[in-house]
Structure formats: C-alpha cells, structure tokens
LUMMI-469902 format. One record per residue (C-alpha): residue number from 1; x, y, z. Coordinates in nm, 2 decimals, decimal comma. Layout:
BEGIN
- NUM|X|Y|Z
...
// end
This chain:
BEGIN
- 1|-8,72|31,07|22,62
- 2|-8,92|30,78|22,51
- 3|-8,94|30,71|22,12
- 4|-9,28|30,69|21,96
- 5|-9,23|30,38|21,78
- 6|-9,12|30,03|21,86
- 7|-9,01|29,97|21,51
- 8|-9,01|30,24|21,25
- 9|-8,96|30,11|20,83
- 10|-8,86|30,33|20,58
- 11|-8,99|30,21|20,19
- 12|-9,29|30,07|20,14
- 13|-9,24|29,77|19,93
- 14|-9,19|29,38|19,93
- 15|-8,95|29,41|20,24
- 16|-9,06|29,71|20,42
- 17|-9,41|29,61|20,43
- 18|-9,37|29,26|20,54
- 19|-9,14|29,35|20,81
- 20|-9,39|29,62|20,96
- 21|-9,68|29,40|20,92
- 22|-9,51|29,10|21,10
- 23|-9,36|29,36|21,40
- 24|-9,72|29,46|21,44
- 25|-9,82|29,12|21,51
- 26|-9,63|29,11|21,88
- 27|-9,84|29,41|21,95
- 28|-9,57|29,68|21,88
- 29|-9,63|30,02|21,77
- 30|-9,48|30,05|21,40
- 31|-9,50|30,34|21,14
- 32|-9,41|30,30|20,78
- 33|-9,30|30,58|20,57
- 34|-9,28|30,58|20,19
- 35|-9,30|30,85|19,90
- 36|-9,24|30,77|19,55
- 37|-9,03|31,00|19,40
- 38|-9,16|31,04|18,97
- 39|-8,94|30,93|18,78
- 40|-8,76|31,14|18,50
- 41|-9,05|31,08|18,24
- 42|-9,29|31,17|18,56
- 43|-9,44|30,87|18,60
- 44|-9,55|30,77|18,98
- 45|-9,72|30,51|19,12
- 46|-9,90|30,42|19,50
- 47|-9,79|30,16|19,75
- 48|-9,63|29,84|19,72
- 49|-9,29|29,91|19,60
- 50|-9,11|29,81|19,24
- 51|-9,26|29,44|19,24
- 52|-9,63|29,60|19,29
- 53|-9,60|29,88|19,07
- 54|-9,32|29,87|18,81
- 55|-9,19|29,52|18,81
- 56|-9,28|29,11|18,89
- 57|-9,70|29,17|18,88
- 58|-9,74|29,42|18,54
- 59|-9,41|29,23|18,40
- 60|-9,61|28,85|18,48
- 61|-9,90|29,00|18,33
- 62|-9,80|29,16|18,05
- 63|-9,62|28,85|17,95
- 64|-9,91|28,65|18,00
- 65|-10,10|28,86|17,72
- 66|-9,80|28,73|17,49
- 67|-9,83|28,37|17,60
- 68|-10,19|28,41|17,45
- 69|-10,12|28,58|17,14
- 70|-9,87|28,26|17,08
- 71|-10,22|27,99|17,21
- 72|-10,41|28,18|16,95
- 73|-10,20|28,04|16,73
- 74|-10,15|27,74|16,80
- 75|-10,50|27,68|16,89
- 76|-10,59|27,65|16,52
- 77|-10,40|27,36|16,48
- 78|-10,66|27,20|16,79
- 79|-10,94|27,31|16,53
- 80|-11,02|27,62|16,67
- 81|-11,14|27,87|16,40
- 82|-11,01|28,21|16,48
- 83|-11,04|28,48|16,27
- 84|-10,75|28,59|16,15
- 85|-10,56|28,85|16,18
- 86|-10,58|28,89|16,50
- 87|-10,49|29,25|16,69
- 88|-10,37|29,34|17,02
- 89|-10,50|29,67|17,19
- 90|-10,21|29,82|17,42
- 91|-10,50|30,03|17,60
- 92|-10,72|29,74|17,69
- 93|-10,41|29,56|17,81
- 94|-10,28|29,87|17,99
- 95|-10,60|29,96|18,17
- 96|-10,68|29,67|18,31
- 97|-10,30|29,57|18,42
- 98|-10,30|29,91|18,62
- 99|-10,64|29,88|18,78
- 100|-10,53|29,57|18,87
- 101|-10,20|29,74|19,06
- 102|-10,43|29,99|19,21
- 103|-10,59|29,78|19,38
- 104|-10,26|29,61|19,51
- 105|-10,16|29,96|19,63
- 106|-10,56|30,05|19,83
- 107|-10,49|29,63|19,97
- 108|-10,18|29,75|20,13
- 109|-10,29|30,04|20,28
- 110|-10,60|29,88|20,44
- 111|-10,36|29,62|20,56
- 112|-10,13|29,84|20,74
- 113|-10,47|30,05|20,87
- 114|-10,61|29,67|21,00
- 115|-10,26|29,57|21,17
- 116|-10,25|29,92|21,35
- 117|-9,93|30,01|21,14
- 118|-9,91|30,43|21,09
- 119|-9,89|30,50|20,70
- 120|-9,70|30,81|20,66
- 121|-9,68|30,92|20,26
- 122|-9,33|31,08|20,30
- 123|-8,99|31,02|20,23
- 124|-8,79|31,02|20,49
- 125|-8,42|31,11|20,60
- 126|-8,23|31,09|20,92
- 127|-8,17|31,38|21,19
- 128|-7,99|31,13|21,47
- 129|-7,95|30,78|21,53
- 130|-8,30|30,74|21,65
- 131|-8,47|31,03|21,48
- 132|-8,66|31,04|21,14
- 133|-8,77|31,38|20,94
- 134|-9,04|31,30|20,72
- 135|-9,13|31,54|20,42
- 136|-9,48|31,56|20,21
- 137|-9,50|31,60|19,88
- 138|-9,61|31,95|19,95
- 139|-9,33|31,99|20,17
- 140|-9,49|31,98|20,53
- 141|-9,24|31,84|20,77
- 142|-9,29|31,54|21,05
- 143|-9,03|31,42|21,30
- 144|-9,08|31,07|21,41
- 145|-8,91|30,87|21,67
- 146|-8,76|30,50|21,70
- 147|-8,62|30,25|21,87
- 148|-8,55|30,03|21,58
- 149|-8,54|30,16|21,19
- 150|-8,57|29,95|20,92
- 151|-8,43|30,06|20,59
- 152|-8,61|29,86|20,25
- 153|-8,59|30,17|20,01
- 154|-8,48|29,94|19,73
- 155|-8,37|30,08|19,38
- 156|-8,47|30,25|19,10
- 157|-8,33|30,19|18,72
- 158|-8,04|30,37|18,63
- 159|-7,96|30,61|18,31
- 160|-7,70|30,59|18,10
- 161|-7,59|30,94|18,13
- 162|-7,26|30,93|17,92
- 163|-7,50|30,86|17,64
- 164|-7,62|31,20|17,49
- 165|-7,99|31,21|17,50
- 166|-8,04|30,87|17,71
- 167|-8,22|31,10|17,96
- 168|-8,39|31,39|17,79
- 169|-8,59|31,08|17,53
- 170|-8,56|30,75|17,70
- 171|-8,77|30,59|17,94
- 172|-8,73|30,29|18,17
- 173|-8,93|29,98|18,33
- 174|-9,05|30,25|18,57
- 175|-9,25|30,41|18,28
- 176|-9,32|30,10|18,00
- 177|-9,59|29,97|18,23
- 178|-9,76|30,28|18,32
- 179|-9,81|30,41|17,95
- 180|-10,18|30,47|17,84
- 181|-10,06|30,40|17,46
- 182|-9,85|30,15|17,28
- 183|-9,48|30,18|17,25
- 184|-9,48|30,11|16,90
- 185|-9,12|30,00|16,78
- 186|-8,91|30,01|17,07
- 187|-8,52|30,01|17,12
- 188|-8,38|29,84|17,48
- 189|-8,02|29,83|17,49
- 190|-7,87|29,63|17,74
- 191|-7,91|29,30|17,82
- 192|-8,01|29,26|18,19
- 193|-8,35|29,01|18,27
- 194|-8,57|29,31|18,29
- 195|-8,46|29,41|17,90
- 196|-8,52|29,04|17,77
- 197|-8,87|28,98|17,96
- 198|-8,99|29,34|17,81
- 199|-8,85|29,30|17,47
- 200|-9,00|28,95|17,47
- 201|-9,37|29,04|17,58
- 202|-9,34|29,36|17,35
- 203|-9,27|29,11|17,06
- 204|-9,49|28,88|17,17
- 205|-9,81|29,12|17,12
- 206|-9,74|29,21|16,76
- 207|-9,44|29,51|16,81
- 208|-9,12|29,58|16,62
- 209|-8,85|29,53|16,91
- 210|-8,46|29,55|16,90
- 211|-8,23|29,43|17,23
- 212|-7,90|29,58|17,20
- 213|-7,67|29,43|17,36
- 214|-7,29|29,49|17,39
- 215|-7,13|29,15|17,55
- 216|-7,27|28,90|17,70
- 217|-7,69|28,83|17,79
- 218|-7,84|28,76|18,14
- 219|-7,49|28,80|18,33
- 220|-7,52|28,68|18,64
- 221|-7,69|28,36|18,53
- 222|-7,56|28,01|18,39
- 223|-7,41|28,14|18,02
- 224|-7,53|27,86|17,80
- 225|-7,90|27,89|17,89
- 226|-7,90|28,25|17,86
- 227|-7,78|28,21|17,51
- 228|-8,04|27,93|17,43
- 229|-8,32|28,19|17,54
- 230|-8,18|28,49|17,31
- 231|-8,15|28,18|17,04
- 232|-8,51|28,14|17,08
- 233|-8,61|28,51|17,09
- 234|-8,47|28,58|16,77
- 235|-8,69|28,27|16,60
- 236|-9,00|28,45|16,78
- 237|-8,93|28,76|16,62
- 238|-8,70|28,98|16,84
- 239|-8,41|29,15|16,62
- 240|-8,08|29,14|16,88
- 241|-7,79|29,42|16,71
- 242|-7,52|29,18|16,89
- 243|-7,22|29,37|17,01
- 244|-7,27|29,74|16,99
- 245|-7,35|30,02|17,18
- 246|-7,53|30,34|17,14
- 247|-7,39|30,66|17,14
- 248|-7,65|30,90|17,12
- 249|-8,04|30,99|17,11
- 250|-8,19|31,25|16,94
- 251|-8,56|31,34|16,86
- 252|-8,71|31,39|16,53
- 253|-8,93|31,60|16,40
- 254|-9,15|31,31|16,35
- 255|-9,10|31,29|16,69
- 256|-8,95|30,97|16,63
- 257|-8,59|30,90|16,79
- 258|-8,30|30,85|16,58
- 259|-8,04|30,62|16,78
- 260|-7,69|30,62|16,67
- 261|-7,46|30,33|16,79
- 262|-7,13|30,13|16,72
- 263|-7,06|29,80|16,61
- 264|-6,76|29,71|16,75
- 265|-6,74|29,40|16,51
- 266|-6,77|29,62|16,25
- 267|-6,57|29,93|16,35
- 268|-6,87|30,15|16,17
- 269|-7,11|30,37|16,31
- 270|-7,51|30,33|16,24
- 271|-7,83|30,47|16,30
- 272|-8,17|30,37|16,30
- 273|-8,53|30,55|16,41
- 274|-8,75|30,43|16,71
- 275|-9,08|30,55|16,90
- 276|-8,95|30,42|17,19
- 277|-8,60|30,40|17,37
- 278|-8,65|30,17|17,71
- 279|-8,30|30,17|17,87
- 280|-8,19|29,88|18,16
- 281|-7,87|29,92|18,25
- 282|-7,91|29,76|18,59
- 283|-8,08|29,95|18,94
- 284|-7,92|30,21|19,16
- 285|-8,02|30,15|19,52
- 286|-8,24|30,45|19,66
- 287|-8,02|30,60|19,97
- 288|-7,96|30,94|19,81
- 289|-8,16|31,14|20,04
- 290|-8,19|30,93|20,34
- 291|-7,90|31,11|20,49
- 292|-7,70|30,80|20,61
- 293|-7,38|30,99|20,64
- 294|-7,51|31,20|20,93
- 295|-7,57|30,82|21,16
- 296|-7,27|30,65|21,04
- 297|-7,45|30,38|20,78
- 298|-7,16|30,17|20,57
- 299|-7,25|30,15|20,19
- 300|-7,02|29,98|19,97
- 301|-6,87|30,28|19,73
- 302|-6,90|30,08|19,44
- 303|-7,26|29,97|19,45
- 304|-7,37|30,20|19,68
- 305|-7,57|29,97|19,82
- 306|-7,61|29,94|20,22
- 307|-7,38|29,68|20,41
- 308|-7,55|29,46|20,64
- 309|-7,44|29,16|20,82
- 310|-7,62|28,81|20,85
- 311|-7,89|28,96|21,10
- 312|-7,96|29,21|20,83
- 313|-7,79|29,49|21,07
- 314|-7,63|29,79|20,94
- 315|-7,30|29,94|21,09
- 316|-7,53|30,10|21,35
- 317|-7,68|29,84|21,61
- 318|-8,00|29,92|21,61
- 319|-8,05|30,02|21,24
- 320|-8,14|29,75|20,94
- 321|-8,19|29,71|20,62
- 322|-8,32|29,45|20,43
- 323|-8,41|29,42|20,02
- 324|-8,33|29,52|19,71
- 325|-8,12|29,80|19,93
- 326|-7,85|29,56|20,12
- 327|-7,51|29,45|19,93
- 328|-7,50|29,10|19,84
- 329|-7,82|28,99|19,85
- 330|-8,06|28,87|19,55
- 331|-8,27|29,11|19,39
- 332|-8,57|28,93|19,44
- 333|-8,93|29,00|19,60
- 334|-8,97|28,64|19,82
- 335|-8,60|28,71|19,97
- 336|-8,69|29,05|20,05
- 337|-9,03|28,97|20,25
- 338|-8,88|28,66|20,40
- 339|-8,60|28,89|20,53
- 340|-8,82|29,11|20,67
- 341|-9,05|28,86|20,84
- 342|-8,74|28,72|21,03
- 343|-8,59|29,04|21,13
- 344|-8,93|29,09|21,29
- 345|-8,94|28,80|21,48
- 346|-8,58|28,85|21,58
- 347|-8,66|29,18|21,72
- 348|-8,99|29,11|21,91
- 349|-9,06|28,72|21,87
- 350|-8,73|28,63|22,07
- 351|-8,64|28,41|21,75
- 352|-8,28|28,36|21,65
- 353|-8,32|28,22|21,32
- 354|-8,14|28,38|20,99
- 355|-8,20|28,44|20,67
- 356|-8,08|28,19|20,49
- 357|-7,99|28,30|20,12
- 358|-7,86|28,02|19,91
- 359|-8,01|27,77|19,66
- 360|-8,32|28,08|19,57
- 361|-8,47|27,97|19,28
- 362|-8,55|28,23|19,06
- 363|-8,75|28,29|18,68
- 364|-8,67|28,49|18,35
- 365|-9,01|28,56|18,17
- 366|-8,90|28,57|17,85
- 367|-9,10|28,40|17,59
- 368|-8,93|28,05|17,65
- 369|-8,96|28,09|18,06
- 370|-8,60|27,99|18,19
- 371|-8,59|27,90|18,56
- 372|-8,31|27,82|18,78
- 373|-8,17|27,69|19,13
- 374|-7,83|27,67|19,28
- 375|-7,49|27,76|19,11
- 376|-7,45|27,79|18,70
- 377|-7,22|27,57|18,57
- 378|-6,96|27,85|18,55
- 379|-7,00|27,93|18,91
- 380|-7,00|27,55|19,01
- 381|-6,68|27,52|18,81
- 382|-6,50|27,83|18,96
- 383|-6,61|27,70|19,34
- 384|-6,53|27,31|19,29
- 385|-6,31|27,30|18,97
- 386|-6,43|27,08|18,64
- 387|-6,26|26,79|18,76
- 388|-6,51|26,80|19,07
- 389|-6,85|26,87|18,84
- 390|-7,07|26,64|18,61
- 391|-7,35|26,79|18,40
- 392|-7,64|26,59|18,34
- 393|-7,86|26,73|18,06
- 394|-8,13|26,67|17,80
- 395|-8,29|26,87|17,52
- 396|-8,69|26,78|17,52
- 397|-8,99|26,84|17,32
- 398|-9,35|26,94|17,51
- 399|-9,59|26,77|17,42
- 400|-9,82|27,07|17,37
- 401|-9,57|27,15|17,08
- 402|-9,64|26,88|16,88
- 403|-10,00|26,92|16,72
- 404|-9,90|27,31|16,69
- 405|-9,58|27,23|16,56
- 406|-9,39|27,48|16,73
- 407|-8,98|27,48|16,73
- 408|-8,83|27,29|17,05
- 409|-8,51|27,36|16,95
- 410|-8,40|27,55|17,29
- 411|-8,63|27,34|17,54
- 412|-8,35|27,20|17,75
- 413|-8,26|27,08|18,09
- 414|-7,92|27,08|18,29
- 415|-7,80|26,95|18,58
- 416|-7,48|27,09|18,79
- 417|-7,35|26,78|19,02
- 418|-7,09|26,74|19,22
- 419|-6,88|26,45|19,10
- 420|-6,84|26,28|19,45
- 421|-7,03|25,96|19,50
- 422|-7,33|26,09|19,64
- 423|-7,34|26,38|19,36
- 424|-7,47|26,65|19,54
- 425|-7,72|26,87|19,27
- 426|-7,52|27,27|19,28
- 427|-7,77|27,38|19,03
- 428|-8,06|27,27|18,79
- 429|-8,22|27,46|18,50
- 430|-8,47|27,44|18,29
- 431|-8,61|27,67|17,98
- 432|-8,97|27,59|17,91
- 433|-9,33|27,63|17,96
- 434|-9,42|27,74|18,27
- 435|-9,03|27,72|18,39
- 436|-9,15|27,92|18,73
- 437|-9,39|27,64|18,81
- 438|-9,16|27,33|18,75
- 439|-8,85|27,47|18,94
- 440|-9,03|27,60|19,26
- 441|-9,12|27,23|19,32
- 442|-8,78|27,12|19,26
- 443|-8,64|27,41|19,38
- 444|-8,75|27,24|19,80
- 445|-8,53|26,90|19,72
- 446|-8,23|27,11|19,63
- 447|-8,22|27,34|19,96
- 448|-8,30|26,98|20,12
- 449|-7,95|26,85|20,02
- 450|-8,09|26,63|19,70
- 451|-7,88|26,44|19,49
- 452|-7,88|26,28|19,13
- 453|-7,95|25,94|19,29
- 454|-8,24|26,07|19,48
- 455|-8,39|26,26|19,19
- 456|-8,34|25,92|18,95
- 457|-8,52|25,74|19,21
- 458|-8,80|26,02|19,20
- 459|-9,14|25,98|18,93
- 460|-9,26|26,23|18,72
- 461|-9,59|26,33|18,67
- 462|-9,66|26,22|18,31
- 463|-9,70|26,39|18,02
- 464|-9,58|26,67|18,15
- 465|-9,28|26,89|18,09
- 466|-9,12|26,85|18,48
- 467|-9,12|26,51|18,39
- 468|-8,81|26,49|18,17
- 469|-8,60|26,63|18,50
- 470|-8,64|26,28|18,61
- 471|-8,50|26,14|18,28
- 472|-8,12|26,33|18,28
- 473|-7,98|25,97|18,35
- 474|-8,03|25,93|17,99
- 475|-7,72|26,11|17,84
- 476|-7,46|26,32|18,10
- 477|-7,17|26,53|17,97
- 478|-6,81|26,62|18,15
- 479|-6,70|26,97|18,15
- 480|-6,75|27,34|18,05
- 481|-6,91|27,41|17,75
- 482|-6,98|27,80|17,83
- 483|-6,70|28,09|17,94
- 484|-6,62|28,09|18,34
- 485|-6,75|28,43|18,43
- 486|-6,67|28,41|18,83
- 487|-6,83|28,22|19,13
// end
C-alpha cells in the first residue's frame, strides 16, 4: 500500500529539523519524530536537539556571562566605579539561560505546526524498510509509514564506565546547563572542546575548576594553538593536573566527592574532594534503539556511527542520515542543517548539488576564543609534507587590552600555506576576542581558493583585532614546531 509520508525524520535537532522543514516547502507530507531519552542524572529537555538544549546556545551564553565578569574588570581601568567585590548568582544566570531554551524548544514546534510538518514526541525504531514504530513516553505505540526516512538522532556524552563511580556521581554537559544551583568546585577530566569551554566559563564566574587531562588538549585541532589556549587558561585561573587520570569516584558523607587519580609523571596515586564531577570523554552516537540491524543500516564498529555516502545515503537507498549521527562528518550544528537542507532539495527540489564539507570553520569558547579554518599545521604537513608548507604567523596585542592591561601573551595568529608560488592558504587561526566573528568572514575567502598574495593585497578594518591577519607578511616561519598527530 501507499505510505503516509513523503519524507519521514527521525531526531529532532539541528539536522532533522531543517531537513523536514525544507521537505515541507515542495508541498510534501513530512512527520518528525523525537523523544529525549533523561539522561543518567535525569535531566531532560524539549525540542531542538543538543545545540538547543545542552550545547552551542546555553554553552554561548554561559560564556558570555564570563566575558562580563572579565569587562567588569577591566572597566575600572575606563573609570568606571564598580563596587567591588563583585558576585555572580548561578540561579539568575540559570533561569534566565533556560527560559531562554524554552522558548527555542515552543519556536520549533510552532514551526513544524506552521509548515504542516506532524510532530510526533516518540522515539522511534524500525519494523521494515519503510516502516516506523513509534513509542510514548507512557508507552503507547504508533506505526508510521515512509517513502524516505531520514536518520539525525545525533549523540549523547559518553561515561567512562571503567572508572568506578564515574556513573553513579558524575554528570555531563547534558546536566551542567540544566542545574538550578551552582556547581561549586567542579572536577572535568578530559580534555575534549566541550571540557575546556565549560571549565573556562565556570572559572570565569568566580568557581574553583580543575581540567584533568591525560595527553594531549583539543585533539583534533592544530596542536600549538590548543596549547596556547590551556597556557592562557591557567593565567585566568583554571588549575590543569597535566597527565593523569582518575581512577575512581566516591561520595562523602559531606556529600562531597572524593576523586582518586594517577599521575603518570609521578608514578603516585592522589586524591582530592569536589561538589562536582563533569565528565567529557567524547559523544556516542544515539542508534541504540532504532533497530538498524533489522533494515540492513552499515555503522562503522568502531564509532558506531552510521555510514553514509556523499548524498548522505545510508546502505539502504532510500534511507539517510545526516548530523552528528554519520561517520566522518564534523560535529557541528551549520553542517548538520546545511546537510539537511540539500538532502531535501535533492529529494523533492530536483537539485543535484552535494554537501560540500571542507574548509568549515569552526570556534572553541574558551576564555581566549580560538577559531579556525582549513587544515592544522600538523594535518597540512602530513597531506603536503614540510617541504611543501610555509607558516606565516604573528603574536598581537588588542587594543582593548591596553588601558586594562590585560596579558596578550597567547593572542596569536597562524597561517598554513602551501609553498607553491601562488601559496594556496590550507588553514588560518586565530585566538582572540571574538575569534568566531573574525574567522567566519575570513573563513568565505578560504573555501574561495584565497591565497597569501591575495590576503596581503586585502585592508583591514582598523583598530581592530581581524586587522593584524592582514599583517602576517611581517615575520613567516618554515616548518613544524608542534607533534604530527595525522591528516
């Protein structure tokens, strides 16, 4: 028989939503189906996905509140006479961050209710290739019908289970922005972004925070600048216990937590007390109960993560995926709703046009923002060899530094070229002020092709902190100064 919907999406996030949204454009019938499943703490949250609820828009704002708790600072040195000292309510900050999200989630819903898209609150697992069985919270059963299923599930943080305790007494980005009362001195071992931008924001409004991190920070992305933002997070206050790794949690009856670790520099074993334990240890991708075995869906068995081909299509023709979900592709909100837009038009706007994944840029909030495009030096190094790279770079000082007298020390620029007359640009990066803002504009002459000619030729806006990009002619260096961690 005839299947109820054109285009049926499963998640309800960054991905999901855009690609149902844009299907319902042509005029086809669409459903949506997402259910949040609590997570071990029990915290929940409405529509919108991790970006919404639990990650870019709380994180963004929440760091925000730090960036003003450093301007109240320095604006006594621009004569302003604040009392001082000055406290930060976690409540206040809280509240209005969630009410904020809430209305994200009610937006999405009317959205979907004004495009014609059916909102179904369950999660859902496959029965056949073209059949859905959708499950309330209160366990009431629907079985929807498509011709085209979209899979944007995404993931959830993992735990690390070998560590006693980690589960029972920790808690995760999942939780941090949904709690009604302050942290107090919190613990996050592991060094992924999420880790440094929380640790950095909880610092930033007054708490005692400690990153643990066994080897190296931010892996993934260009080695030296990752070190020149933990460099710069230690001057703002965050401790960092540098190579070790905790062993077990256990609770107090303080109801504090009492972390035991290793140092392997050392060879000893310590211990310290917490309030709170905030693990990231990366982000498992949420297939467990969508029943892709009984259909035939490839994941890779390493990630588990869903394979998909350039078209976003799974190992089943008419079955996609597209987000945080697929192998391969970035982790990142705009990718996942561009994705989702395309594979739309593909499927009911007779457009052929792909996804087209390289030179993303991409931001770390931290407290120093660092924000990147293209390949890391290491990366460019392992694809072209060092003979074939030249690395333009500056350190800089903002101006808004100077009357506040604020350490510069780790403002910095770098420039990945290829060494070929027309020296292609791989990768640029920059760590400072508003880091987002100044890359996403250079971020459109890099997927353009741009070169270090070209940006030379280019004037910056001045006094601003973009500006010094257009000055790395002044001093270039040859060759690797960080480890080469892979292409």
């Amino acid at each position: 028989g005839k299947n109820e919907y054109d285009l049926l999406v499963i998640g309800g996030g960054s991905g999901g939503l855009a690609c149902a949204k844009e299907a319902a454009q042509f005029g086809r019938k669409v459903a949506v189906l997402d259910y949040v499943e609590p997570s071990p703490q029990g915290t929940k949250w409405g529509l919108g996905g991790t970006c919404v609820n639990v990650g870019c828009i709380p994180k963004k704002l929440m760091h925000q509140a730090a960036l003003l708790g450093s301007a109240l600072k320095d604006a006594q040195h621009y004569g302003w006479n604040i009392a001082q000292p000055v406290h930060h309510s976690w409540s206040v900050m809280a509240q209005a961050v969630q009410n904020y999200v809430k209305s994200l989630n009610w937006g999405h819903r009317v959205q979907l209710q004004d495009k014609k898209v059916k909102y179904f609150n369950m999660k859902g697992s496959f029965s056949d290739l073209h059949t859905i069985r959708g499950l309330t919270k209160a366990g009431k059963e629907t079985i929807v019908t498509a011709e085209n299923i979209v899979i944007a599930t995404g993931g959830r943080p993992k735990y690390p289970m070998q560590i006693a305790g980690a589960l029972e007494y920790g808690i995760t980005s999942d939780d941090l922005f949904w709690l009604k009362e302050s942290p107090g001195k919190t613990l996050t071992p592991f060094v992924f972004n999420v880790s440094l931008e929380c640790a950095g924001f909880l610092t930033g409004i007054g708490l005692d925070t400690t990153v643990m991190m066994r080897s190296i920070p931010l892996r993934g992305f260009d080695q030296q600048m990752a070190s020149l933002v933990t460099e710069h997070m230690e001057s703002y206050g965050t401790k960092f216990l540098k190579r070790c790794f905790p062993t077990k949690v256990e609770k107090l009856e303080s109801n504090r937590l009492q972390v035991t670790w290793k140092n392997t520099d050392l060879g000893t074993e310590e211990t310290e007390s917490f309030d709170t334990v905030m693990w990231a240890v990366g982000r498992a991708p949420d297939t467990e109960t969508l029943n892709l075995e009984t259909v035939g869906v490839k994941t890779n068995s390493e990630s588990g993560k869903i394979i998909v081909d350039a078209s976003e299509a799974t190992s089943v023709p008419h079955i996609y995926a597209v987000g945080d979900i697929t192998e391969g592709r970035p982790e990142l909100t705009p990718t996942a709703i561009a994705a989702g837009k395309l594979l739309a038009q593909r499927l009911f706007g007779q457009s052929s046009e792909l996804m087209d994944y390289d030179n993303v840029p991409t931001t770390v909030f931290t407290p120093l923002e660092y924000g990147c495009v293209g390949l890391s030096e290491e990366a460019a190094v392992q694809c072209y060899g060092s003979d074939n790279i030249e690395v333009y770079h500056a350190y800089y000082k903002p101006l808004e530094f100077t009357v506040a007298e604020r350490v510069a020390t780790q403002c910095y620029i770098k420039m990945v070229c290829l060494r070929e007359s027309e020296q292609r640009i791989l990768g640029l990066h920059f760590i400072g002020p508003n880091a987002g803002e100044v890359i996403q504009g250079f971020g459109l002459g890099i997927k353009c092709g741009a070169t270090y000619p070209q940006l030379m030729k280019t004037i910056g806006i001045h006094p601003t902190c973009a500006e010094e990009i257009t000055k790395l002619h002044i001093t270039k260096r040859s060759g690797l100064d960080a480890v080469v961690t892979g292409c």
